[in-house]
PDB file of N, H, CA, C and O in Angstrom:
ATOM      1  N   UNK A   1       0.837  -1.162   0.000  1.00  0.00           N
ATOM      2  CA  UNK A   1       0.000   0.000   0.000  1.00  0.00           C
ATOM      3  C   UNK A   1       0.889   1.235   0.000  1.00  0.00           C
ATOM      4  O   UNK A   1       1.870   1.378   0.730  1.00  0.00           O
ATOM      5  N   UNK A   2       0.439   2.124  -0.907  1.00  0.00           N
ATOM      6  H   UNK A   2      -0.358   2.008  -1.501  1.00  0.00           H
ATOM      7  CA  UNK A   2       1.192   3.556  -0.976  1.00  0.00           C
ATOM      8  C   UNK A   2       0.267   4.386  -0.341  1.00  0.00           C
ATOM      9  O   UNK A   2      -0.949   4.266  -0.485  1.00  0.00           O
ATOM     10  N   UNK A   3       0.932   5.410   0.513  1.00  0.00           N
ATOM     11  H   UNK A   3       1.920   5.507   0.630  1.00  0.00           H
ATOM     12  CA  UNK A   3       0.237   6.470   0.928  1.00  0.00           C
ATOM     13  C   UNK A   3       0.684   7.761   1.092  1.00  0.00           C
ATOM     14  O   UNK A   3       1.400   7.878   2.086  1.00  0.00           O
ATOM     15  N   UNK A   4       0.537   8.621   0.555  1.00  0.00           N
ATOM     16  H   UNK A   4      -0.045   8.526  -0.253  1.00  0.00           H
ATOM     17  CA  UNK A   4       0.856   9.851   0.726  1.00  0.00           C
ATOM     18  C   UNK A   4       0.485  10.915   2.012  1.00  0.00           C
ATOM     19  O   UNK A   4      -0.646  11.110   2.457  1.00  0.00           O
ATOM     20  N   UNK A   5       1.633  11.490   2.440  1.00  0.00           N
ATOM     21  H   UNK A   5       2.552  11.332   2.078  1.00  0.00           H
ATOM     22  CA  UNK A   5       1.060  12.453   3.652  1.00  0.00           C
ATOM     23  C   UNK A   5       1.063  14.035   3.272  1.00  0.00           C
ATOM     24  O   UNK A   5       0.935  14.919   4.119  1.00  0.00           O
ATOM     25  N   UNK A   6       1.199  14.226   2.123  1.00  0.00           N
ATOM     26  H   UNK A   6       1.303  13.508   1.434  1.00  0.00           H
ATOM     27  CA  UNK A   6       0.801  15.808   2.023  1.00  0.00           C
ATOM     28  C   UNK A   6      -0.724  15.738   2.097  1.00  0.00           C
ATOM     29  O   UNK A   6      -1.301  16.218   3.072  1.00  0.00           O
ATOM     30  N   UNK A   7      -1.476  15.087   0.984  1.00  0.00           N
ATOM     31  H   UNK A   7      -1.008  14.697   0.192  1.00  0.00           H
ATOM     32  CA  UNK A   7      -3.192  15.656   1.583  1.00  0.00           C
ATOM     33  C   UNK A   7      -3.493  15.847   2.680  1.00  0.00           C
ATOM     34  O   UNK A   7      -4.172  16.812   3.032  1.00  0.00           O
ATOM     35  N   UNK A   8      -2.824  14.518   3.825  1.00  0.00           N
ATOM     36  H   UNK A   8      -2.273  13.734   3.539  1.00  0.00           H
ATOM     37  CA  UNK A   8      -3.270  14.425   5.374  1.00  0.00           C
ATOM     38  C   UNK A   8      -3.020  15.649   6.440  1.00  0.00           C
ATOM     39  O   UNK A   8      -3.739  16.048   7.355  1.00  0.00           O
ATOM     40  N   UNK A   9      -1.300  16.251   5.829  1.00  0.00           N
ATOM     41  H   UNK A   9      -0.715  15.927   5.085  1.00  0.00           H
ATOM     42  CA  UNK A   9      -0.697  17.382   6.354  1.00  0.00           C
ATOM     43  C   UNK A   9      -1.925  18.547   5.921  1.00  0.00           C
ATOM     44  O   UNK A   9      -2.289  19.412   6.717  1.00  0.00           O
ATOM     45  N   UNK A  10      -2.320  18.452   4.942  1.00  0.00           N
ATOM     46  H   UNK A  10      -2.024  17.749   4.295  1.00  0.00           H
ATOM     47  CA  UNK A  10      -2.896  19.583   4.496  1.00  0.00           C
ATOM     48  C   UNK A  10      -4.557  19.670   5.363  1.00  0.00           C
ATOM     49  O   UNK A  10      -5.047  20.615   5.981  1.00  0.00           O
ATOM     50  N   UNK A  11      -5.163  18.159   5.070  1.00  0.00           N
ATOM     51  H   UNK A  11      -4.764  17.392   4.568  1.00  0.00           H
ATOM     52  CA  UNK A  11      -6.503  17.974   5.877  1.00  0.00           C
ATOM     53  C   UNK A  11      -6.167  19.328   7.483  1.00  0.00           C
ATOM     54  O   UNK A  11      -6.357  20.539   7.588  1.00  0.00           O
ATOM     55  N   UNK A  12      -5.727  18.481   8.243  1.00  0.00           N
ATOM     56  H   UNK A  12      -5.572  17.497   8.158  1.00  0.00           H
ATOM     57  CA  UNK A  12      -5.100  18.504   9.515  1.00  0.00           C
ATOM     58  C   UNK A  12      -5.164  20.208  10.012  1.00  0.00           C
ATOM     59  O   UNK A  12      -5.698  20.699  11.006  1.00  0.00           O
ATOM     60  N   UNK A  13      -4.126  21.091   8.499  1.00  0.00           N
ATOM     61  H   UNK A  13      -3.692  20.692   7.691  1.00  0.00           H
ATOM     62  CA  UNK A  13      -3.979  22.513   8.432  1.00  0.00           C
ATOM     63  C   UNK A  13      -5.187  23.362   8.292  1.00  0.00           C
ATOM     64  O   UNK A  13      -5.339  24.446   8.855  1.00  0.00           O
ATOM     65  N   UNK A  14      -6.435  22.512   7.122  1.00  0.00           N
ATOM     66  H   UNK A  14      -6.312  21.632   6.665  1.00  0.00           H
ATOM     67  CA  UNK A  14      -7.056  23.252   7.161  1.00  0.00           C
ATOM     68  C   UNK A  14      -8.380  22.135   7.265  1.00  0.00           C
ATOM     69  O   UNK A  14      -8.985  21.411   6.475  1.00  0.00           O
ATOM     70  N   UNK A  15      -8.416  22.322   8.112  1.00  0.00           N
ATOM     71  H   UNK A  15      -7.924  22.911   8.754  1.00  0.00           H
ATOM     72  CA  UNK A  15      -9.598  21.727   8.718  1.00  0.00           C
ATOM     73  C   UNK A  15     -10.956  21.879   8.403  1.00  0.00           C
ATOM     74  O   UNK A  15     -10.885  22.615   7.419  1.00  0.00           O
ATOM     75  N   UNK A  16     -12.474  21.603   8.653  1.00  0.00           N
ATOM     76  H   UNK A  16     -12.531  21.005   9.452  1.00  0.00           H
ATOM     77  CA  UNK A  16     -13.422  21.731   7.896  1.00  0.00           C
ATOM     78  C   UNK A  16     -14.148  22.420   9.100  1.00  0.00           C
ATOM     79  O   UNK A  16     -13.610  22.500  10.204  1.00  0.00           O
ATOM     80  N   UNK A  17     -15.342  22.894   8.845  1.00  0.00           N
ATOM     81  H   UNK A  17     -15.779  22.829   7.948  1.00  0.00           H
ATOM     82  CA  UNK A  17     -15.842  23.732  10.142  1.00  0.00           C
ATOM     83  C   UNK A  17     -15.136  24.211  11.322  1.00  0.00           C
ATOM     84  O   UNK A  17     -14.242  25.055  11.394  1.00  0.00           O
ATOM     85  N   UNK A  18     -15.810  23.384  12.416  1.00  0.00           N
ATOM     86  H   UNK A  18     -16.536  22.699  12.357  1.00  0.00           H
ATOM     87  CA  UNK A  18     -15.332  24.244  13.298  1.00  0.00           C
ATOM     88  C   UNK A  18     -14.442  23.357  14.395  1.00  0.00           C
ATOM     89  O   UNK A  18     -14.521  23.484  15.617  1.00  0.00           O
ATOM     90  N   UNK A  19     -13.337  22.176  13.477  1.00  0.00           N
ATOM     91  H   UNK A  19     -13.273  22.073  12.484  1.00  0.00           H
ATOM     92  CA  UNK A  19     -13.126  21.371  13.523  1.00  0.00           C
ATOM     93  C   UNK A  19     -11.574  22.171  14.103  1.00  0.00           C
ATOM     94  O   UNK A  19     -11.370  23.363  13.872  1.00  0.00           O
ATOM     95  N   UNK A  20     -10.557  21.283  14.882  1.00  0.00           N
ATOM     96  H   UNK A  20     -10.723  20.315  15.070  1.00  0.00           H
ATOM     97  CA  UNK A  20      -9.365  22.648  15.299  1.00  0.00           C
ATOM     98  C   UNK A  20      -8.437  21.959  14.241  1.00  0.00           C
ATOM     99  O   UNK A  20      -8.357  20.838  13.739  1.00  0.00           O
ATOM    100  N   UNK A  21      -7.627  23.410  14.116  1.00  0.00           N
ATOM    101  H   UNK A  21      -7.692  24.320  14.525  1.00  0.00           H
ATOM    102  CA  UNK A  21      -6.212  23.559  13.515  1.00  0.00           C
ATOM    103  C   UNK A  21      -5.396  22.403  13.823  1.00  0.00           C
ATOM    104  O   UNK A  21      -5.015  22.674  14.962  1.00  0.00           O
ATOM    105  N   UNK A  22      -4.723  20.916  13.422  1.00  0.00           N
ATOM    106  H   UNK A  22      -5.032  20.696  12.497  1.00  0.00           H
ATOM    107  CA  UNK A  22      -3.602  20.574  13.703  1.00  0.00           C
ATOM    108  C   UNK A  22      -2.084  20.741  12.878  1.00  0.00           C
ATOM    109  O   UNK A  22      -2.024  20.132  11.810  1.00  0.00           O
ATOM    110  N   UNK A  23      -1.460  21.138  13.090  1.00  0.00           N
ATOM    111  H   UNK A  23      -1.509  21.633  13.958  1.00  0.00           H
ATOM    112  CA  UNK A  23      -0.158  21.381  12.617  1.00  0.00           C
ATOM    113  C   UNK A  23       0.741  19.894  12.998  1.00  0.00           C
ATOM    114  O   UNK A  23       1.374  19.573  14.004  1.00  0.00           O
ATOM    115  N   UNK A  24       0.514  19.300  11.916  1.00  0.00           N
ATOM    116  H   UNK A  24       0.000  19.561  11.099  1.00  0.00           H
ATOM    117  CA  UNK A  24       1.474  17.897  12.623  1.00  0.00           C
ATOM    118  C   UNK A  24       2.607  17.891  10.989  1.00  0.00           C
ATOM    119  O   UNK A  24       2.376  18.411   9.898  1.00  0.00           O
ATOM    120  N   UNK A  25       3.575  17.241  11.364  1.00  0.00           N
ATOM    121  H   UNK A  25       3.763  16.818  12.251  1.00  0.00           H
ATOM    122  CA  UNK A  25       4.537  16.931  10.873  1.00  0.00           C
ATOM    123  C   UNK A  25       4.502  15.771   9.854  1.00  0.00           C
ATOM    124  O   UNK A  25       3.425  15.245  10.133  1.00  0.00           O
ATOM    125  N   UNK A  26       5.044  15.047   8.824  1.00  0.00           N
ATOM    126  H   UNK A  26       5.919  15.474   8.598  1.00  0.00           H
ATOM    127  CA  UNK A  26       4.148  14.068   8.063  1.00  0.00           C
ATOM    128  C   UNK A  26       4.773  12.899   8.715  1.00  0.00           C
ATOM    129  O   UNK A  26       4.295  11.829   8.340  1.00  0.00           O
ATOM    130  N   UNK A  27       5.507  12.841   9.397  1.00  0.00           N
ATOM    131  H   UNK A  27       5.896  13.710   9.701  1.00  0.00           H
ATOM    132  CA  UNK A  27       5.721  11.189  10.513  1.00  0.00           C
ATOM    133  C   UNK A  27       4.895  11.110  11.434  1.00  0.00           C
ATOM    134  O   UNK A  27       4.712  10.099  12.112  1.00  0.00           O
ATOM    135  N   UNK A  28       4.016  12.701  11.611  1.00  0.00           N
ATOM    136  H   UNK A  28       4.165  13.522  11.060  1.00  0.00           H
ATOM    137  CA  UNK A  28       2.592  11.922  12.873  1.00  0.00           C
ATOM    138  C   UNK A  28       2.152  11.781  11.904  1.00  0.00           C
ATOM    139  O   UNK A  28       2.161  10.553  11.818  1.00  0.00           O
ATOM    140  N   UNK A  29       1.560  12.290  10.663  1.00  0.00           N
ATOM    141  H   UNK A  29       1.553  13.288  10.734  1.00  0.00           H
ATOM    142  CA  UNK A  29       0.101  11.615  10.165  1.00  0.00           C
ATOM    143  C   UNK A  29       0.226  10.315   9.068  1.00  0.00           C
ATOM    144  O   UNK A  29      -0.623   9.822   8.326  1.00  0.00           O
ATOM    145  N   UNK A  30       1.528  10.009   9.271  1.00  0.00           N
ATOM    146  H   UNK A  30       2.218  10.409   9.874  1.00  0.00           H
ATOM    147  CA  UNK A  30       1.605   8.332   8.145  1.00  0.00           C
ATOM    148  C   UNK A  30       0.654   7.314   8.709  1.00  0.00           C
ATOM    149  O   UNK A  30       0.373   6.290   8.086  1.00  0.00           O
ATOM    150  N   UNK A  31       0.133   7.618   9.959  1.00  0.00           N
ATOM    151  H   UNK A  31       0.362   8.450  10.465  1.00  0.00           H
ATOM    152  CA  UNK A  31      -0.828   6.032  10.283  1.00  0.00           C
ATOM    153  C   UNK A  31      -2.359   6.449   9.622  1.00  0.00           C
ATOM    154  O   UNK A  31      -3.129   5.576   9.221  1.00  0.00           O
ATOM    155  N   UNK A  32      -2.666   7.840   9.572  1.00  0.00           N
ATOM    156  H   UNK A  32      -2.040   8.549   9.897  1.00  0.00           H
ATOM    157  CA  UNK A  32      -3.647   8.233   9.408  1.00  0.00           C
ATOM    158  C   UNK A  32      -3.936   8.664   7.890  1.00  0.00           C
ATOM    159  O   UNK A  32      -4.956   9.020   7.300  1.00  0.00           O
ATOM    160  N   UNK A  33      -2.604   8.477   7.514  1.00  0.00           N
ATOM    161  H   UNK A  33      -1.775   8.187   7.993  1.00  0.00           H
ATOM    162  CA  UNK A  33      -2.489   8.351   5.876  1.00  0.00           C
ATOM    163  C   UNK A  33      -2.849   6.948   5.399  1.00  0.00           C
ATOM    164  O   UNK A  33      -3.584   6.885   4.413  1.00  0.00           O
ATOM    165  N   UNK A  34      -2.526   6.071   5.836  1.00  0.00           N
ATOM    166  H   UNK A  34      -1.928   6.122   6.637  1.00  0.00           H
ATOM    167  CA  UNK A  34      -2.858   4.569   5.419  1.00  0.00           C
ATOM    168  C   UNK A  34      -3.834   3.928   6.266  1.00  0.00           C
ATOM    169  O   UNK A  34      -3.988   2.710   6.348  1.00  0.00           O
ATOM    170  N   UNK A  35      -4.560   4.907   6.960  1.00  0.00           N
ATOM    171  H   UNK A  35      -4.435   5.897   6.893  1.00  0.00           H
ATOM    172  CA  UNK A  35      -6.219   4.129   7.703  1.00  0.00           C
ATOM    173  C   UNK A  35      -7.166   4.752   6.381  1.00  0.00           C
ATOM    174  O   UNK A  35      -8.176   4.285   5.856  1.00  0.00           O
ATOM    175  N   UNK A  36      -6.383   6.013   6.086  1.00  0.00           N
ATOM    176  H   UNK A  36      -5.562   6.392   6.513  1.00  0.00           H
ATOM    177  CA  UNK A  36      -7.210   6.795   4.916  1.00  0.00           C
ATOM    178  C   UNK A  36      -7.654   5.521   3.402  1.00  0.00           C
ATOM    179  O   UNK A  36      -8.656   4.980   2.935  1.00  0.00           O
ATOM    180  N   UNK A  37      -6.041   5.578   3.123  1.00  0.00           N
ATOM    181  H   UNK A  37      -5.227   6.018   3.502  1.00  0.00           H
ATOM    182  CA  UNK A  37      -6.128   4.106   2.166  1.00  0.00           C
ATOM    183  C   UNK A  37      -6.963   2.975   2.444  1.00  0.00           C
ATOM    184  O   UNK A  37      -7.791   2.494   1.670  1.00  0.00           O
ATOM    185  N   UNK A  38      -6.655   2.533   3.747  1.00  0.00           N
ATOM    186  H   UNK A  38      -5.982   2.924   4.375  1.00  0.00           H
ATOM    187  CA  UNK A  38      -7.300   1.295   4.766  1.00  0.00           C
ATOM    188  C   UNK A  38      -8.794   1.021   3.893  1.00  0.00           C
ATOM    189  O   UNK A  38      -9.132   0.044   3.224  1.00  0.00           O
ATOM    190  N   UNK A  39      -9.662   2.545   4.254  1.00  0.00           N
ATOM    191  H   UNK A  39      -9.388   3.339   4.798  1.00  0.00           H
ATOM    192  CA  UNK A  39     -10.789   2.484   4.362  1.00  0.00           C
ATOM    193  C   UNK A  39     -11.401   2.656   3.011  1.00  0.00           C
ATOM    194  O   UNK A  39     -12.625   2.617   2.884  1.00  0.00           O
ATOM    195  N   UNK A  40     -10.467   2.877   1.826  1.00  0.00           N
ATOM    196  H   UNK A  40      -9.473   2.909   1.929  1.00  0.00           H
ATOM    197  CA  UNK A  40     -11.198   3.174   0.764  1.00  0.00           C
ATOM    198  C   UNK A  40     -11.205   1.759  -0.199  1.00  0.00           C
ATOM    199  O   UNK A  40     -11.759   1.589  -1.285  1.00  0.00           O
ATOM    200  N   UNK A  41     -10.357   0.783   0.630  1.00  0.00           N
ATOM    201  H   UNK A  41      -9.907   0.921   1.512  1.00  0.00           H
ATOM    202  CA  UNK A  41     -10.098  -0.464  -0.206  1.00  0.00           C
ATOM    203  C   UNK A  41     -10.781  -1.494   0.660  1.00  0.00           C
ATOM    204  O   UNK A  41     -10.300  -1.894   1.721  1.00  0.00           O
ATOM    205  N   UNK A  42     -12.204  -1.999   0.030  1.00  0.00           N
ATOM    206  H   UNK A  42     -12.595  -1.675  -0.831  1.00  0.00           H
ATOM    207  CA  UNK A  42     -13.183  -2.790   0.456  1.00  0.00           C
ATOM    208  C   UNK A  42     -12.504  -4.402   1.572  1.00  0.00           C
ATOM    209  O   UNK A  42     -12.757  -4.782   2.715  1.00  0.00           O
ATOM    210  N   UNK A  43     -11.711  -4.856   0.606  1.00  0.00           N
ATOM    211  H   UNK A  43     -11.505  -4.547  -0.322  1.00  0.00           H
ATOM    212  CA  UNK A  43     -10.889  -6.014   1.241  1.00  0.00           C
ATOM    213  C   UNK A  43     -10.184  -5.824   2.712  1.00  0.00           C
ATOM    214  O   UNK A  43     -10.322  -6.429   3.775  1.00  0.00           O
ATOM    215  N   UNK A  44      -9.368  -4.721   2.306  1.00  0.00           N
ATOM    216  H   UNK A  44      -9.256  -4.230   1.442  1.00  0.00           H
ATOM    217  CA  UNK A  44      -8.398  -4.536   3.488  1.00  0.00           C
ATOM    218  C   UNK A  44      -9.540  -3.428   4.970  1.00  0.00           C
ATOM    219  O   UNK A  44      -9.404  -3.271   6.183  1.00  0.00           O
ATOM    220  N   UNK A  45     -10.382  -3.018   4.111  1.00  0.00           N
ATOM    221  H   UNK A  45     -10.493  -3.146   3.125  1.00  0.00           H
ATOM    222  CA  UNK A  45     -11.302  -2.184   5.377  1.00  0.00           C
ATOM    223  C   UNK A  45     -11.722  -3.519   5.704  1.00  0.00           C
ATOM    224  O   UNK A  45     -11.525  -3.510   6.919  1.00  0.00           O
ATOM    225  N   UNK A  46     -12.303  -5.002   5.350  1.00  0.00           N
ATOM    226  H   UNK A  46     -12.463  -5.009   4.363  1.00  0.00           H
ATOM    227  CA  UNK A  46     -13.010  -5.596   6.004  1.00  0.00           C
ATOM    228  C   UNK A  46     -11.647  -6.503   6.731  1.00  0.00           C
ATOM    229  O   UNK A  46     -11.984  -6.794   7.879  1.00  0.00           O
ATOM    230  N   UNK A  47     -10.771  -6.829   6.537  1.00  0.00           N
ATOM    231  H   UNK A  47     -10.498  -6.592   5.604  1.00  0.00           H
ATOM    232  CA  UNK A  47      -9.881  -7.276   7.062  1.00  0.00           C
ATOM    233  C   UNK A  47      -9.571  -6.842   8.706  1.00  0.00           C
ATOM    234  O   UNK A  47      -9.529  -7.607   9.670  1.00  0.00           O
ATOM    235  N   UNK A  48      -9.342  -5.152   8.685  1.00  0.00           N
ATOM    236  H   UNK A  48      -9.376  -4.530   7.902  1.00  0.00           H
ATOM    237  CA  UNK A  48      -9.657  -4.714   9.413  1.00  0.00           C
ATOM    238  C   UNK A  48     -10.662  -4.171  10.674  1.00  0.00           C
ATOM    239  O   UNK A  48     -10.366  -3.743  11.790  1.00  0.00           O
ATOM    240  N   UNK A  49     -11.961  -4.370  10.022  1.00  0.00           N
ATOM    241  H   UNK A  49     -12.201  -4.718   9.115  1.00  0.00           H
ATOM    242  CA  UNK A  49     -13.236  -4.561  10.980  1.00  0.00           C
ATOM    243  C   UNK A  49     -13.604  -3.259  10.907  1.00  0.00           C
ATOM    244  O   UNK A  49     -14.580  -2.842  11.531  1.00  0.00           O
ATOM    245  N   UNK A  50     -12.493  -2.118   9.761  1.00  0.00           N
ATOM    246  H   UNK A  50     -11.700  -2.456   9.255  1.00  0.00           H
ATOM    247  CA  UNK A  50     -13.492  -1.131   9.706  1.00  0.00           C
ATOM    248  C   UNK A  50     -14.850  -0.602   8.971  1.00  0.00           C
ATOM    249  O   UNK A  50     -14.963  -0.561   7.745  1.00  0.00           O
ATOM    250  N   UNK A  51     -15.642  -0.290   9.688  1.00  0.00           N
ATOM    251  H   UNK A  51     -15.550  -0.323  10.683  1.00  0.00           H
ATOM    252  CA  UNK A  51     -17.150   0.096   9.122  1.00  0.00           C
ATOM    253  C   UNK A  51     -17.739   1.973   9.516  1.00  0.00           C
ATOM    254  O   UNK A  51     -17.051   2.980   9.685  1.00  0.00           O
ATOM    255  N   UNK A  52     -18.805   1.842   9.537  1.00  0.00           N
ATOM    256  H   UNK A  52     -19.364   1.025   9.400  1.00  0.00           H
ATOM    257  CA  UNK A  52     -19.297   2.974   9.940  1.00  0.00           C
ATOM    258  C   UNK A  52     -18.813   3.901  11.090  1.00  0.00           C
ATOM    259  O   UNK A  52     -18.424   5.058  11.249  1.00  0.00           O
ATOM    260  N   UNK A  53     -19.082   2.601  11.912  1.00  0.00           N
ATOM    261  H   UNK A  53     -19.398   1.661  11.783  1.00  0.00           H
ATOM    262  CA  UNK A  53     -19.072   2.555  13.271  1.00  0.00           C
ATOM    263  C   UNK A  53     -18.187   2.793  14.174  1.00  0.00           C
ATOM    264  O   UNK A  53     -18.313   3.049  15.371  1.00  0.00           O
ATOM    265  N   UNK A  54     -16.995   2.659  13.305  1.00  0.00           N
ATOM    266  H   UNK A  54     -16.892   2.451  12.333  1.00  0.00           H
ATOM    267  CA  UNK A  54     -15.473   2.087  14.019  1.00  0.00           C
ATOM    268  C   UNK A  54     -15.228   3.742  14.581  1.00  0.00           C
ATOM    269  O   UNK A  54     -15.753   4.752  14.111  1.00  0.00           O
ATOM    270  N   UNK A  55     -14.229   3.647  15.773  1.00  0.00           N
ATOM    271  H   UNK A  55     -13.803   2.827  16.155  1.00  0.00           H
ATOM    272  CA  UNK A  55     -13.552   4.313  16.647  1.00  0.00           C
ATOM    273  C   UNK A  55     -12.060   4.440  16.304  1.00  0.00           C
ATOM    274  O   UNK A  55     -11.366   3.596  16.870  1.00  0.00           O
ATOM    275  N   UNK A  56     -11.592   5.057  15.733  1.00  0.00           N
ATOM    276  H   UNK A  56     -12.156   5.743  15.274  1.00  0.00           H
ATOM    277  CA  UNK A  56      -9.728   4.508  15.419  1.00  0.00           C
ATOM    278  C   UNK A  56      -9.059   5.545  16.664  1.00  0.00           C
ATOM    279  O   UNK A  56      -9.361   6.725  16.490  1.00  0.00           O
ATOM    280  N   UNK A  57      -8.611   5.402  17.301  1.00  0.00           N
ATOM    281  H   UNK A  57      -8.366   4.443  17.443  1.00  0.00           H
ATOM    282  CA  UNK A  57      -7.163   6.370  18.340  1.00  0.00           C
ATOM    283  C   UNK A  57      -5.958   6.822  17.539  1.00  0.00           C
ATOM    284  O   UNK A  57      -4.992   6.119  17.242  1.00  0.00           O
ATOM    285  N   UNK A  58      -6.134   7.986  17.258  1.00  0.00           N
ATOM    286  H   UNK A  58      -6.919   8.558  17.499  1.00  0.00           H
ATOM    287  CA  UNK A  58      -4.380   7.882  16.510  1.00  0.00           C
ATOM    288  C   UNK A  58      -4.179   9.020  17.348  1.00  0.00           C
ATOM    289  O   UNK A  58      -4.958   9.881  17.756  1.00  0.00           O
ATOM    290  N   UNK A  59      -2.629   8.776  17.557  1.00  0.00           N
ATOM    291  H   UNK A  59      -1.996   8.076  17.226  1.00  0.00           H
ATOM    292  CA  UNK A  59      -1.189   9.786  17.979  1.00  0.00           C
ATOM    293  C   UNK A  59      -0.582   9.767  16.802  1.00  0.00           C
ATOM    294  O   UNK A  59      -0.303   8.906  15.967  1.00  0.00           O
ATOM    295  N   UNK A  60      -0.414  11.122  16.947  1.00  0.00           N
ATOM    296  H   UNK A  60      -0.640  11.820  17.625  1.00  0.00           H
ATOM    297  CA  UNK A  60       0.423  11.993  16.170  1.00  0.00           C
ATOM    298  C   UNK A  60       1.705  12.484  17.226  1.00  0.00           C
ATOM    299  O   UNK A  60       1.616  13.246  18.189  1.00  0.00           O
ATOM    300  N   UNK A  61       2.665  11.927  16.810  1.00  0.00           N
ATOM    301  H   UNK A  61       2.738  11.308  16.028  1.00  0.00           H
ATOM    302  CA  UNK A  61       3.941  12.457  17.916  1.00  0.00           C
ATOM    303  C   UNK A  61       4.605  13.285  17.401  1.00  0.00           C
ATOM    304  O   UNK A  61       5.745  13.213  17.859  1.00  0.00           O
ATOM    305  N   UNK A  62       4.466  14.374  16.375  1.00  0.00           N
ATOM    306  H   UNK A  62       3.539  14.432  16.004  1.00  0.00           H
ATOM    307  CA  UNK A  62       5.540  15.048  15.750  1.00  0.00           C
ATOM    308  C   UNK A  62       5.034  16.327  15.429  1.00  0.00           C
ATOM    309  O   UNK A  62       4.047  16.338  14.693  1.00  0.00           O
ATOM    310  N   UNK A  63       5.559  17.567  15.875  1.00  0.00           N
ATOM    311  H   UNK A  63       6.360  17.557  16.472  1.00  0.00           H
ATOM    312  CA  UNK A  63       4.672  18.684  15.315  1.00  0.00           C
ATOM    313  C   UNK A  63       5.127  19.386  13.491  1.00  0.00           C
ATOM    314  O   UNK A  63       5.073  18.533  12.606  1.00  0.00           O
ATOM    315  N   UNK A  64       5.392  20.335  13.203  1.00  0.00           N
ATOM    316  H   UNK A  64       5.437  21.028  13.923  1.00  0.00           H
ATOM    317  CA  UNK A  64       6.392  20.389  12.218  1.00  0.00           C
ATOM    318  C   UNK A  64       7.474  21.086  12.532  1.00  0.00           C
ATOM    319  O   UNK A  64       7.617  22.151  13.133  1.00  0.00           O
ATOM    320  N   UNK A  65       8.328  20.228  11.971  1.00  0.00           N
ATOM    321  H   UNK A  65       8.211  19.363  11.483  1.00  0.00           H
ATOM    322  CA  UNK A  65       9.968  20.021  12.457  1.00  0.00           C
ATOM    323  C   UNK A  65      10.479  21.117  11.068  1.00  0.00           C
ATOM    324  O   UNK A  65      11.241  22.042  11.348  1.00  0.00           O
ATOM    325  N   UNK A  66      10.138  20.987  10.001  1.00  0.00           N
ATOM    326  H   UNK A  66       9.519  20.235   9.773  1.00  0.00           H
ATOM    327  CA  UNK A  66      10.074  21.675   9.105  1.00  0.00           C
ATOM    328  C   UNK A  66       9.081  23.128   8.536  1.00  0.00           C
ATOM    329  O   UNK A  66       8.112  22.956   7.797  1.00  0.00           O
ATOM    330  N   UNK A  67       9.445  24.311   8.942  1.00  0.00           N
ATOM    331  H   UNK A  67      10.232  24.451   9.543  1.00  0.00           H
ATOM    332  CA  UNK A  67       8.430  25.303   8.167  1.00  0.00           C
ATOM    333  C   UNK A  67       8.513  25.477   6.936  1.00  0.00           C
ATOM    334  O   UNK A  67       7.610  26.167   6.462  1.00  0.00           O
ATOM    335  N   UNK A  68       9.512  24.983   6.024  1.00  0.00           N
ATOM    336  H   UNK A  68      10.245  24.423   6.408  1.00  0.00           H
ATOM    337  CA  UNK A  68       9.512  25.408   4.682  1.00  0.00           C
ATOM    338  C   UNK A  68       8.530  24.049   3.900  1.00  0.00           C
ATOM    339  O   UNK A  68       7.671  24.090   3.020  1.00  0.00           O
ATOM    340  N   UNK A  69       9.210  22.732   4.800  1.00  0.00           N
ATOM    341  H   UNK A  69       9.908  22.699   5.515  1.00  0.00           H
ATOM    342  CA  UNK A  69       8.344  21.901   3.790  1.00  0.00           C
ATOM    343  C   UNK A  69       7.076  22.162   3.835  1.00  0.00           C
ATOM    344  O   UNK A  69       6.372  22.280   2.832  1.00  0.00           O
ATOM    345  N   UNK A  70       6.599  22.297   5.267  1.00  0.00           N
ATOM    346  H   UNK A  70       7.171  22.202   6.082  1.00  0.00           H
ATOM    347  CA  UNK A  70       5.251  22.439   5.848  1.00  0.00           C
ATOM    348  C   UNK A  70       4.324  23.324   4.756  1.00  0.00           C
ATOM    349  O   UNK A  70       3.237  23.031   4.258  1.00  0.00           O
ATOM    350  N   UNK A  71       5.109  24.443   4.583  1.00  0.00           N
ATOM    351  H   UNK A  71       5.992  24.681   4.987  1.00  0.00           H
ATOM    352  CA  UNK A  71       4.649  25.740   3.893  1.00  0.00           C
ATOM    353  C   UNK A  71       4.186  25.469   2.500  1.00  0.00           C
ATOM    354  O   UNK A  71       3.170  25.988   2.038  1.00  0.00           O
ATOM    355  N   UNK A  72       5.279  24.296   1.563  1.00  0.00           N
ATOM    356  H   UNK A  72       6.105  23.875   1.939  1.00  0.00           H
ATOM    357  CA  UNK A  72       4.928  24.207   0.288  1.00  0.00           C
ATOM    358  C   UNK A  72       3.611  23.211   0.428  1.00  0.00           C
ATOM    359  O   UNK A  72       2.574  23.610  -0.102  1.00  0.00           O
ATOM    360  N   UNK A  73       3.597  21.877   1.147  1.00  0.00           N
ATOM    361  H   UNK A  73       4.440  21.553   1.577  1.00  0.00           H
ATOM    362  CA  UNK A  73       2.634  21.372   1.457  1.00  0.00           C
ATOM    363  C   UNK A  73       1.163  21.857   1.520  1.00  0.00           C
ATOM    364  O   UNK A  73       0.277  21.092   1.903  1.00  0.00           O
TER     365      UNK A  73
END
């Protein structure tokens, strides 16, 4: 599985309503980059047990370590 973390960096930055600002780094959001994938691929979401319903916990341990990459992102 490939996953990219600029969309996720970007989700995170600009958030949707009134949803908060996260500024994370793209080594916190790689798990949340490939739950993203996870869930759009029927097999591996059921593998996983994810559905509607599901609850996922993610940590993000990294804020951005980088302002320039952050910025082009």
């Amino acid at each position: 599985m490939k996953a990219h973390d600029s969309p996720t960096v970007r989700m995170l930055a600009r958030p949707n309503g009134n949803d908060p600002v996260i500024e994370a780094g793209e080594s916190a959001v790689a798990g949340l980059a490939v739950l993203f994938c996870a869930a759009k691929q029927p097999s591996l979401r059921d593998k996983l047990g994810l559905n509607n319903n599901s609850r996922v916990l993610m940590i993000g341990t990294e804020g951005v370590t980088d302002s320039e990459i952050f910025t082009r992102i």
